[in-house]
C-alpha positions in Angstrom: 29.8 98.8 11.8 33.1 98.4 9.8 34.0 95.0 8.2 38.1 94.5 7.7 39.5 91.6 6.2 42.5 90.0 7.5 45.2 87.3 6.8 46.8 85.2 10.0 50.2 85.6 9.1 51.5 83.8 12.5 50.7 81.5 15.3 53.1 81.3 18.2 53.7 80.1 21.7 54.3 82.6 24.3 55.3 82.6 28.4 52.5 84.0 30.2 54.8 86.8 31.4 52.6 86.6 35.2 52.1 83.2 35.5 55.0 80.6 35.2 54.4 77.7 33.2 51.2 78.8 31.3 51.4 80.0 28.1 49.3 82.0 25.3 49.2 81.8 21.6 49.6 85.0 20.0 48.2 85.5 16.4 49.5 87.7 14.0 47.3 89.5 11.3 47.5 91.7 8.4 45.0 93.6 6.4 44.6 91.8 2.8 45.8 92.9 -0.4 44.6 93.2 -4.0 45.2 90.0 -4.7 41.2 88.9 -6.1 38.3 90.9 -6.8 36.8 90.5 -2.8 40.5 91.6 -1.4 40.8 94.7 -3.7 37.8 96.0 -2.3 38.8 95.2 1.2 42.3 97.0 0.4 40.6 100.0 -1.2 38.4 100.9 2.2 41.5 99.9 4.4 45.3 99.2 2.8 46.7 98.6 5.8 46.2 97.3 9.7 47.7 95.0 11.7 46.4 93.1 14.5 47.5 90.6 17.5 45.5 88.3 19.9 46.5 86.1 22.0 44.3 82.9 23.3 44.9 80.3 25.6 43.6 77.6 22.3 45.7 77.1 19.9 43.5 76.0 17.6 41.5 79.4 17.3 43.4 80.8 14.1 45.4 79.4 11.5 48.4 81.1 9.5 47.3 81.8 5.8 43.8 81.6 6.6 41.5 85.0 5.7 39.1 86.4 9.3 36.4 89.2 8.9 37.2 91.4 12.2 33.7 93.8 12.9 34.4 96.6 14.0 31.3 98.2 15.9 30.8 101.2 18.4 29.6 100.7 21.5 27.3 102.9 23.3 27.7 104.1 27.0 24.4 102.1 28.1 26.3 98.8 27.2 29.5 99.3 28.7 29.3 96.6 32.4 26.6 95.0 31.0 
């Protein structure tokens, strides 16, 4: 498994482009920086990486807060189950 660290950097509403009327919110990330002792060592394994999801909540994520995102293979026997 691989542990990142990122940063929300941005919560917004978006159209379903499908469905008419429903809507997502997309979050923005971005991989930390050096900016304390736990961050440097994030940015040293990984200096850069962006990430967006989208949920229909928009509570899930908020802008400025820090999310670990685990990164793990996954074997053919698991894949449908």
């Amino acid at each position: 498994m691989t542990r990142c660290k990122f940063q929300c950097t941005e919560v917004a509403r978006k159209a379903v482009w499908n469905k008419p009327g429903e809507f997502v919110f997309a979050a923005k990330f971005a991989a930390v920086y050096n900016d304390s002792p736990e961050n440097k060592a994030f940015f040293d394994a990984t200096p850069c990486g962006n990430l967006e999801v989208s949920t229909y909540k928009d509570d899930r994520f908020t802008p400025g807060e820090f999310y670990f995102l685990d990164i793990s293979l996954v074997v053919k026997e698991e894949v449908g189950a």
